[in-house]
C-alpha positions, 0 to 999 in steps of 0.5 A: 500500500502506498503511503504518500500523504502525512510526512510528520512522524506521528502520522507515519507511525500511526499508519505503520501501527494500523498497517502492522495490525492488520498484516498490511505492507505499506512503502513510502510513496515520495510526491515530487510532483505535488510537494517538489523535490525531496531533498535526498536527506530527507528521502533516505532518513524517512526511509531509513527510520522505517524499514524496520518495521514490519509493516515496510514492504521490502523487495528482494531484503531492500526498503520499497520506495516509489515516487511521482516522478524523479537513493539505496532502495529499490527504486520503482517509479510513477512516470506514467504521464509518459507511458512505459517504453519512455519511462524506461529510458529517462533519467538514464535506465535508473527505474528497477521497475515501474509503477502505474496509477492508470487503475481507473478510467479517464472519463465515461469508459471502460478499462482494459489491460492495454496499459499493463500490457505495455509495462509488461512488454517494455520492462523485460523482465523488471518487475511492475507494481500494478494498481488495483 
């Protein structure tokens, strides 16, 4: 679950102990779009001060962390606005995976998995955290 509002500590360990009482994993979702860019310290101590807790979702033994838009974490980002193959390339193939919020329609539509289909397509293999 994607924990990205509330950035003083009481709100992050009240989520973490409500997470933690009902088996949840949450990672910490970094919005560099709707609050600008994190300064790096902050990233990686709000990182570092979590990742033990059990409710911190952890990918291969690292700390989990996304971010909508642009540390020594997994690192899957939101860079949806450019769709997948694109995604791949910027910031010079950093992304380990990505992770798309095109879960729900735009407008009076329906959904298909044309979307996830193209993360799986231009990935190869890395993983993709899809939304439901």
């Amino acid at each position: 679950m994607a924990y990205n509002e509330g950035i003083d500590s009481i709100s992050i360990d009240r989520a973490s102990v409500a997470a933690e009482s009902k088996n949840l994993k949450l990672f910490f979702s970094f919005d560099y779009a709707g609050r600008g860019r994190w300064p790096r310290a902050a990233v990686i101590s709000t990182t570092l001060n979590y990742k033990d807790r059990s409710a911190h979702f952890r990918y291969n033994g690292q700390p989990f962390a996304s971010t909508f838009e642009v540390t020594g974490c997994f690192f899957v980002l939101d860079w949806s606005f450019v769709g997948a193959k694109a995604a791949m390339s910027l910031a010079d193939g950093v992304a380990d995976g990505l992770f798309s919020w095109a879960a729900w329609p735009w407008g009076p539509q329906n959904m298909d998995t044309y979307v996830d289909g193209s993360y799986l397509q231009y990935l190869y293999g890395k993983p993709y955290m899809m939304p439901v």
